[in-house]
LOLUMKOL-754896 format. One record per atom (N, C-alpha, C, O, CB): residue in one letter; y negated, x negated, z. Coordinates in steps of 0.001 Angstrom, whole numbers, padded with zeros to 6 digits, always signed. Glycine has a CB too. Layout:
BEGIN
AYXZ ...
//
This chain:
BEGIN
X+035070+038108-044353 X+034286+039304-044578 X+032827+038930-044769 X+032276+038141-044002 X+034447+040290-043416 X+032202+039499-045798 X+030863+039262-046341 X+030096+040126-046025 X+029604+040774-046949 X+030746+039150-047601 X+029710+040461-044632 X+028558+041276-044503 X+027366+041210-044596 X+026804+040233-044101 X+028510+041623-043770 X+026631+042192-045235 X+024976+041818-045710 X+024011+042562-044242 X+023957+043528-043481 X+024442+042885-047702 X+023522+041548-044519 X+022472+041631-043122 X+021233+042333-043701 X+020895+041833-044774 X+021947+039935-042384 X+020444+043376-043280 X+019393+044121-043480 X+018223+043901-042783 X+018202+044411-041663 X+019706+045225-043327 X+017275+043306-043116 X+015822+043180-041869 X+014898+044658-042167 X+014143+044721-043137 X+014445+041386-042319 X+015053+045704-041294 X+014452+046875-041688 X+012328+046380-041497 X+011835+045597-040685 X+015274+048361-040392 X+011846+046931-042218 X+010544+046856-042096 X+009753+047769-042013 X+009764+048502-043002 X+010165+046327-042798 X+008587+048219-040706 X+008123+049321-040709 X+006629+049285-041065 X+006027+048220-040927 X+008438+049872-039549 X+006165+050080-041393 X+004480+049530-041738 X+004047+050874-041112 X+004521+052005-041218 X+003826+049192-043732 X+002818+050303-040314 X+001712+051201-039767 X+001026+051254-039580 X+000877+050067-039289 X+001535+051584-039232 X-000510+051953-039284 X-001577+051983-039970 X-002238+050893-039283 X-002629+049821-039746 X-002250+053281-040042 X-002314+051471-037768 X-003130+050582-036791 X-002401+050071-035698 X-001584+050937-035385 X-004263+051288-036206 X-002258+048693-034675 X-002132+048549-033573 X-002861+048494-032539 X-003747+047640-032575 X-001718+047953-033572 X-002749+049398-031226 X-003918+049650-030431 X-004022+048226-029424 X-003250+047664-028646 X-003718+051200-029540 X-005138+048040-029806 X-005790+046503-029171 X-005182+046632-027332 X-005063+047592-026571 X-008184+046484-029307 X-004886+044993-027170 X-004435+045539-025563 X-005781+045142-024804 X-006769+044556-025245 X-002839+044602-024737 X-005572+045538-023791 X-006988+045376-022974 X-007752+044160-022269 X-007301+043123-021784 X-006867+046159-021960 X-009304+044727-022394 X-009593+043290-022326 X-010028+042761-020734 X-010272+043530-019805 X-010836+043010-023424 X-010059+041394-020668 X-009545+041251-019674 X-011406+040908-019290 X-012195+040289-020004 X-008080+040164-019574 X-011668+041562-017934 X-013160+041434-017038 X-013172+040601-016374 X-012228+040229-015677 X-013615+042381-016165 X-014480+040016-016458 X-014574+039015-015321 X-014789+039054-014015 X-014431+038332-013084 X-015298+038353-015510 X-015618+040290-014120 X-015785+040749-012682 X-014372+040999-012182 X-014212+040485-011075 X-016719+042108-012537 X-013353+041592-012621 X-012125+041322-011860 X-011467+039733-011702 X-010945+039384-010643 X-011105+042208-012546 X-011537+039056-012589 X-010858+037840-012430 X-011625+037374-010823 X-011044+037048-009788 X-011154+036696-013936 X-013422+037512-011144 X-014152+036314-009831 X-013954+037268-008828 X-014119+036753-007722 X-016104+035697-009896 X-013588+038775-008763 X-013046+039377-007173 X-012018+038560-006978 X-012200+037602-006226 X-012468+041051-006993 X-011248+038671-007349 X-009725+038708-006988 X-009887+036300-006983 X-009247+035673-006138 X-008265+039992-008920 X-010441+035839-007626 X-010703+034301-007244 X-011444+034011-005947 X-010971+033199-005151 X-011548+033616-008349 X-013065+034908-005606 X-013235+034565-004665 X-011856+035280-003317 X-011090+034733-002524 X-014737+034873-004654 X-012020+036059-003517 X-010954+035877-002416 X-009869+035481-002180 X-009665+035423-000967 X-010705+036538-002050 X-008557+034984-003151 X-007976+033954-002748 X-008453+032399-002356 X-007600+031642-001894 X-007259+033966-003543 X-009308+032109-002474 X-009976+030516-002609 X-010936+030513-002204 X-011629+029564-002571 X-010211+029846-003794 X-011579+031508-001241 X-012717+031561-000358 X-012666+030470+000755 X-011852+030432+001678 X-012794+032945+000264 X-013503+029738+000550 X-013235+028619+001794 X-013623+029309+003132 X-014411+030228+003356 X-014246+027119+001631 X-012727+028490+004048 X-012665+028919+005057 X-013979+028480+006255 X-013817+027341+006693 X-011362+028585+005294 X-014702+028910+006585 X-015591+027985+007482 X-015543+026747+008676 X-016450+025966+008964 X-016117+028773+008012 X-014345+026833+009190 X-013869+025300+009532 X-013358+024497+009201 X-013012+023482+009805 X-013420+025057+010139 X-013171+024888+007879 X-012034+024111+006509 X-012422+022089+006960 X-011638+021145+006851 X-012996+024773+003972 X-013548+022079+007333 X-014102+020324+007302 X-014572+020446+008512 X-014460+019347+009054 X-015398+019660+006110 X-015231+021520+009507 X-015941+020803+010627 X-014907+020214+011504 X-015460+019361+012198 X-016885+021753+011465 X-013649+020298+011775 X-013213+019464+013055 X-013112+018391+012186 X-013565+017394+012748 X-011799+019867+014028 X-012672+018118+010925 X-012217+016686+010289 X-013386+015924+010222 X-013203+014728+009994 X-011553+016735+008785 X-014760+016371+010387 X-015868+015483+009952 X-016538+015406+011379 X-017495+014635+011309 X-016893+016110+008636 X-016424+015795+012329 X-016612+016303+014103 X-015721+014322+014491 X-015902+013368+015248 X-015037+018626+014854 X-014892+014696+013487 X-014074+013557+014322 X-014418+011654+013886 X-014696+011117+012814 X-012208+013979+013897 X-014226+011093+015293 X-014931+009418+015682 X-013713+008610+014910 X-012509+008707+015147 X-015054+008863+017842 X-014327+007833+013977 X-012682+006666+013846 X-012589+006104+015093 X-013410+005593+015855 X-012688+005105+012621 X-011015+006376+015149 X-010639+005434+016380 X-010971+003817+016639 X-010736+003088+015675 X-009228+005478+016404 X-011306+003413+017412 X-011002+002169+017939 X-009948+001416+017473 X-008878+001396+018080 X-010830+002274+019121 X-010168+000684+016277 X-008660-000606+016024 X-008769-001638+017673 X-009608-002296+018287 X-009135-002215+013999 X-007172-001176+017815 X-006534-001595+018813 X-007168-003801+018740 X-007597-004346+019757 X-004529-000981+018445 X-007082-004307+017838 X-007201-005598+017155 X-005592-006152+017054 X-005413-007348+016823 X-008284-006679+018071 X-004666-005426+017198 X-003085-005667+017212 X-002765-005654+015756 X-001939-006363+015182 X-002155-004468+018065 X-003835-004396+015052 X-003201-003777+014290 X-003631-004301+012549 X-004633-005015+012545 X-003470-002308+014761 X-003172-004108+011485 X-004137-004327+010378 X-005321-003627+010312 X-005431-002401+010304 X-003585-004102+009240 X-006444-004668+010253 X-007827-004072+010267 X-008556-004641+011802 X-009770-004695+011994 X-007681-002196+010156 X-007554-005012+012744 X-008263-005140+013466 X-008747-006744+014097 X-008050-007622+013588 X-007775-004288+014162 X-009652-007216+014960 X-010072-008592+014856 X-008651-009426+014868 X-008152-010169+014023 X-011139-009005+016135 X-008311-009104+015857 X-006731-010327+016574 X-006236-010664+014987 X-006404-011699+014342 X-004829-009172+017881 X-005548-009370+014590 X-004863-009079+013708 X-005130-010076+012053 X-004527-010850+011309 X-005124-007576+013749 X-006614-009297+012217 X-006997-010695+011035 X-007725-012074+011271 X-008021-012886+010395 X-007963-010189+009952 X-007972-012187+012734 X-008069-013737+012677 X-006319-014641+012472 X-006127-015856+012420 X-008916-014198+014387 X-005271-013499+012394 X-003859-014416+012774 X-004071-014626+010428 X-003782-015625+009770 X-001642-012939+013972 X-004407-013822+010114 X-004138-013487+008491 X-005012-015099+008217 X-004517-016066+007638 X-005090-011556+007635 X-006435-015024+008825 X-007259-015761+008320 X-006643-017129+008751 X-006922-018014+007942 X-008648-015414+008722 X-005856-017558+009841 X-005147-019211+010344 X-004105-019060+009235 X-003823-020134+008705 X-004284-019468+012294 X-003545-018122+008814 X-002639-018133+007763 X-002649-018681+006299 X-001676-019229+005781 X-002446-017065+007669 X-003882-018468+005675 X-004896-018741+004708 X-005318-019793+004510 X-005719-020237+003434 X-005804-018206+004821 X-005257-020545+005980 X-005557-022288+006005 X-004519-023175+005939 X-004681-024395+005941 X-006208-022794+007266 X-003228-022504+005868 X-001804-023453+005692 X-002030-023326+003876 X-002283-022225+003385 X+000145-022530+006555 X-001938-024227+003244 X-001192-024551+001968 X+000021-025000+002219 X+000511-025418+003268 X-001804-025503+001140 X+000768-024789+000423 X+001945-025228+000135 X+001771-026810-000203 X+000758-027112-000834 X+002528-024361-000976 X+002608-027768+000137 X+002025-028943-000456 X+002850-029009-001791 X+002779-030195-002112 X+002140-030313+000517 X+003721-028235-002893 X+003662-028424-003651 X+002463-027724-004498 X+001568-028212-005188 X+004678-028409-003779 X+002832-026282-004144 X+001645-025708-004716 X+000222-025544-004396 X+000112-025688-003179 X+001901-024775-004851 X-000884-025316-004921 X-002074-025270-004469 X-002626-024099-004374 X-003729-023991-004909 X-002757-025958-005061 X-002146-023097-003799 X-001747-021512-002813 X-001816-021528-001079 X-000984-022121-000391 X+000126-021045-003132 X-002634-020983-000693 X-002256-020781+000840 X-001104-020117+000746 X-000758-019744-000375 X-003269-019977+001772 X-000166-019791+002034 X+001181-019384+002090 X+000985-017735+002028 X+001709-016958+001406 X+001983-020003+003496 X-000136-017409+002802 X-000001-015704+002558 X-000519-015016+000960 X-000432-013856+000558 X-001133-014909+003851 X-001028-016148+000340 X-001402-015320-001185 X-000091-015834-002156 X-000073-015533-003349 X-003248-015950-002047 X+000911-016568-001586 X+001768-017090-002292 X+003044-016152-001807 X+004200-016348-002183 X+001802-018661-002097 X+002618-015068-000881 X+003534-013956-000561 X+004669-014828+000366 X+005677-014274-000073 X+004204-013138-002082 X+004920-015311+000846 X+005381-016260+001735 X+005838-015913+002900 X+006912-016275+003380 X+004572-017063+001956 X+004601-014808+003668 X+004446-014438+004657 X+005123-012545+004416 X+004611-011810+003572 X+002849-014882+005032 X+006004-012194+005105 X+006321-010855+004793 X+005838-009734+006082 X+005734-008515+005945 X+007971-010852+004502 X+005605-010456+007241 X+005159-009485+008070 X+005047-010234+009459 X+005799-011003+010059 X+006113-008220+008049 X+003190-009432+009853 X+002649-009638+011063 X+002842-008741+012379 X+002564-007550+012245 X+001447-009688+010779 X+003210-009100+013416 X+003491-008168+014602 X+002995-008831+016020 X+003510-009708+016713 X+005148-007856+014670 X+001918-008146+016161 X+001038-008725+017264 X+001325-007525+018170 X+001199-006377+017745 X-000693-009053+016882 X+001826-007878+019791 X+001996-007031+020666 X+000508-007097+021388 X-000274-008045+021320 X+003287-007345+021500 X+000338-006005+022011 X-000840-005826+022839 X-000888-006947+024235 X-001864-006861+024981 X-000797-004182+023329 X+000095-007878+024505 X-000441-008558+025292 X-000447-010020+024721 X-000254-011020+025412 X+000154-008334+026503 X-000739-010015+023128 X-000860-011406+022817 X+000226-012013+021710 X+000109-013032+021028 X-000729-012144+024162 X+001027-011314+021742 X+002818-011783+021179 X+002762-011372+019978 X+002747-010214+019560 X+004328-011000+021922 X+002708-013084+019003 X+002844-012603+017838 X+003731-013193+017339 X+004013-014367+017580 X+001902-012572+017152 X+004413-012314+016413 X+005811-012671+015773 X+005529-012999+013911 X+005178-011950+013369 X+007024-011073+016091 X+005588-013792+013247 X+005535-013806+011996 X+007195-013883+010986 X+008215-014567+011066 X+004560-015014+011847 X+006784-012938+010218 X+008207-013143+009595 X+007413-013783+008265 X+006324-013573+007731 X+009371-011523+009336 X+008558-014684+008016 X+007832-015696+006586 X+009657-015686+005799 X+010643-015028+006129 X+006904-018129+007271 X+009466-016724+004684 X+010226-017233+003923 X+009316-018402+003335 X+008141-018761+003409 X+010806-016226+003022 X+010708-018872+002595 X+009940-020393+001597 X+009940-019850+000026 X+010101-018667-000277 X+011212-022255+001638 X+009740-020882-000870 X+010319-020545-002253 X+011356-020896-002492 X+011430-020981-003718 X+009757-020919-003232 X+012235-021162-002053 X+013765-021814-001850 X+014404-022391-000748 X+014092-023535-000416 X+013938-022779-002602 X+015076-021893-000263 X+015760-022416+000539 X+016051-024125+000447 X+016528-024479+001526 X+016818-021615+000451 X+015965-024844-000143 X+015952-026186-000269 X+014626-026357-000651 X+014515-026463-001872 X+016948-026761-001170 X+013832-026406-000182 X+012216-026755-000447 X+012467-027903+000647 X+013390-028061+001445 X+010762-025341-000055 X+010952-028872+000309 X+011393-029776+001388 X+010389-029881+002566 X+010292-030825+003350 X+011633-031166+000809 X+009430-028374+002539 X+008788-028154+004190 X+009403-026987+004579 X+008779-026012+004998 X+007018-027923+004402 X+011200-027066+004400 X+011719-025952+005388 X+011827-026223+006522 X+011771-025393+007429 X+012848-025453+005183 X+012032-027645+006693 X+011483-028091+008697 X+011057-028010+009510 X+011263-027939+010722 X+011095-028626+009259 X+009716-028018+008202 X+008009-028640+008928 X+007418-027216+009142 X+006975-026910+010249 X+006679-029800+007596 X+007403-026189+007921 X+006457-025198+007542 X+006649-024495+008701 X+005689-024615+009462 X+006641-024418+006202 X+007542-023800+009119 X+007702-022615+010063 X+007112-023314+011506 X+006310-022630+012143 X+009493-022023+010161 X+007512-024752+012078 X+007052-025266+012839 X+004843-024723+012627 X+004268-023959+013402 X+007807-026890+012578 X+004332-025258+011695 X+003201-025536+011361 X+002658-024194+011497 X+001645-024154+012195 X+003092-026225+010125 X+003100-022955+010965 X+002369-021588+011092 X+003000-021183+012953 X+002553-020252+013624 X+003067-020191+009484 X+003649-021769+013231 X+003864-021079+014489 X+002116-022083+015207 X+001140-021451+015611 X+005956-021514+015391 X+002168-023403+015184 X+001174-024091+015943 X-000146-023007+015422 X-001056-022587+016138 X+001052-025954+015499 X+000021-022797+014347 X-001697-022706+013974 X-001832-020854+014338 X-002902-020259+014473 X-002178-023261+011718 X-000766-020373+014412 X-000907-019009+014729 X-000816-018779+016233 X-001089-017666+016683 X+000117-018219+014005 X-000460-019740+016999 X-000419-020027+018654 X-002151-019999+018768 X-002788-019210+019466 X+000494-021877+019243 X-002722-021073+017891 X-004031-021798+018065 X-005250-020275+018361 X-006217-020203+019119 X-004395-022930+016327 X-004719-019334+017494 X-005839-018569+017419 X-006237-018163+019196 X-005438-018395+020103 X-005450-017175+016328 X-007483-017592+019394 X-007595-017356+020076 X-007693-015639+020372 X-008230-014694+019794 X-008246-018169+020204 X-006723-015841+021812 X-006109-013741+021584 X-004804-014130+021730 X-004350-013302+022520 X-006338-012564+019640 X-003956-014871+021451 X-002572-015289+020857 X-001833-015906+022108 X-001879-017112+022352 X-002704-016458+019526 X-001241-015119+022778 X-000744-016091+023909 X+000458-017277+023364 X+000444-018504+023469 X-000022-015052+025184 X+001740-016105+022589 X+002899-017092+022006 X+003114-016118+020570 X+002993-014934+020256 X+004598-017282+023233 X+003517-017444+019915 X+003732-017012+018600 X+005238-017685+018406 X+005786-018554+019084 X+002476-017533+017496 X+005647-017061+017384 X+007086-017018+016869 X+007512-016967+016016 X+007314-015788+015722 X+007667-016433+017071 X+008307-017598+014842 X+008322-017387+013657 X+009427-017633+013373 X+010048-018657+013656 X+007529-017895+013000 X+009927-016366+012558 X+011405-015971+011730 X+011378-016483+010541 X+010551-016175+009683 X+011738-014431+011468 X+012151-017182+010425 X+012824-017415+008807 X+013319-016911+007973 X+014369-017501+007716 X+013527-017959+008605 X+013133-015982+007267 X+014250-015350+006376 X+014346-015151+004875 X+013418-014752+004173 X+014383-014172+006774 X+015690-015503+004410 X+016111-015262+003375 X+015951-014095+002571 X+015806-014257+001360 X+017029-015461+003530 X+015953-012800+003113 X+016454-012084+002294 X+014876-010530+002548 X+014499-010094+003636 X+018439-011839+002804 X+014365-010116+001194 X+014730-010568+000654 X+014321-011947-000408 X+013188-012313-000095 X+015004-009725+000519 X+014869-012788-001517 X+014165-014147-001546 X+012760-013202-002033 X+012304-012088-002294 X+014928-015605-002799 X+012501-014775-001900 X+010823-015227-002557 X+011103-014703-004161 X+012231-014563-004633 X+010342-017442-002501 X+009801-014440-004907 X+009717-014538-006251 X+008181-014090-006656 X+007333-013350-006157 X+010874-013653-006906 X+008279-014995-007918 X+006987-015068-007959 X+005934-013528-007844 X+004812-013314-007386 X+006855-015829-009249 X+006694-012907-008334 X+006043-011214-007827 X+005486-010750-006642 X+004676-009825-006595 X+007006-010217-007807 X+005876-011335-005738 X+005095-011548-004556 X+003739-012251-004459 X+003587-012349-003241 X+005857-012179-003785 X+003166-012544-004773 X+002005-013694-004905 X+001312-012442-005001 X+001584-011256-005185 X+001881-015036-006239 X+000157-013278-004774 X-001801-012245-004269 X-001766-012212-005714 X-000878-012765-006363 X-003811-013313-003260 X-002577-011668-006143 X-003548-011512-007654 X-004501-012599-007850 X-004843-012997-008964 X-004560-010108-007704 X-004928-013077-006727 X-005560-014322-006559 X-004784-015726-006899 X-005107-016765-007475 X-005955-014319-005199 X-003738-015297-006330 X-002507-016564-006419 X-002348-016825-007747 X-002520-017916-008290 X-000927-016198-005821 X-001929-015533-008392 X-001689-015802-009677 X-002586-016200-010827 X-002146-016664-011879 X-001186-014907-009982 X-003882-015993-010570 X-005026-016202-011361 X-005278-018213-010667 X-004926-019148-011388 X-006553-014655-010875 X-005593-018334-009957 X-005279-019871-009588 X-004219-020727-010010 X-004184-021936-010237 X-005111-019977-008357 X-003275-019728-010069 X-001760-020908-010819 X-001738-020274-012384 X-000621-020178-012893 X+000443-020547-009824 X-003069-019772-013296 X-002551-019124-014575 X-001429-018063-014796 X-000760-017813-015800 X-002155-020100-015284 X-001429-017858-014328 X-000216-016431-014649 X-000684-014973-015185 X-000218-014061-015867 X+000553-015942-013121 X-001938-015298-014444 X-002631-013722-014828 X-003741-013980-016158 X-004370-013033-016630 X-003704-012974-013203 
//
């Protein structure tokens, strides 16, 4: 079946303009949703930064353990171990106890013996540090994506 479709068309003289929109209504109706509030900042700016514990990142203990870290090199590479991403995590307890979790660049490297021995001595050494401890772990591995921005600009990469 062939039915013809019709688009009817009406013509008329004028369309009455729709209304225009005031500003004085828009800035009523803005200031008062979005009227700041008058304590909106005084308790947040009232308030003291806390005291870094020195346990914590940022605080002395914390980064003198980063800075003994910084003084181990790789003896293949010419990277300290924490810009060579090496190091995955610091945990300093409040009475001294620090735990380092590290990795190598391979599990068959040949200071998997020595290295973990060497950051435990030099992270014992700091002073603040009663015992230090250091985990080995695999997973997950090393890769070069880990490395500082520094690291990588020293070994060309960047």
């Amino acid at each position: 079946m062939n039915e013809e479709r019709k688009i009817e068309v009406e013509e008329v003289e004028a369309v009455a303009a729709p209304p225009k929109a005031r500003v004085d209504d828009a800035v009523e109706t803005a200031t008062e949703t979005f009227e700041r509030k008058r304590d909106y900042l005084s308790g947040f700016l009232s308030q003291k930064p806390q005291a870094l514990s020195g346990t914590e990142p940022g605080g002395e203990l914390y980064e003198a353990v980063i800075t003994a870290l910084k003084e181990i090199y790789d003896p293949e590479i010419p990277v300290n171990i924490y810009d060579l991403g090496l190091i995955y995590g610091v945990d300093i307890t409040a009475e001294g106890h620090a735990a380092v979790q590290m990795t190598l660049t391979t599990p068959h490297c040949p200071v998997a013996e020595s290295m973990p021995g060497e950051v435990e001595l030099r992270v014992g050494s700091v002073p603040g540090i009663g015992h230090a401890e250091v985990n080995l772990v695999w997973d997950p591995p090393w890769d070069p994506q880990k490395m500082s921005d520094e690291a990588k600009l020293e070994l060309g990469m960047l």
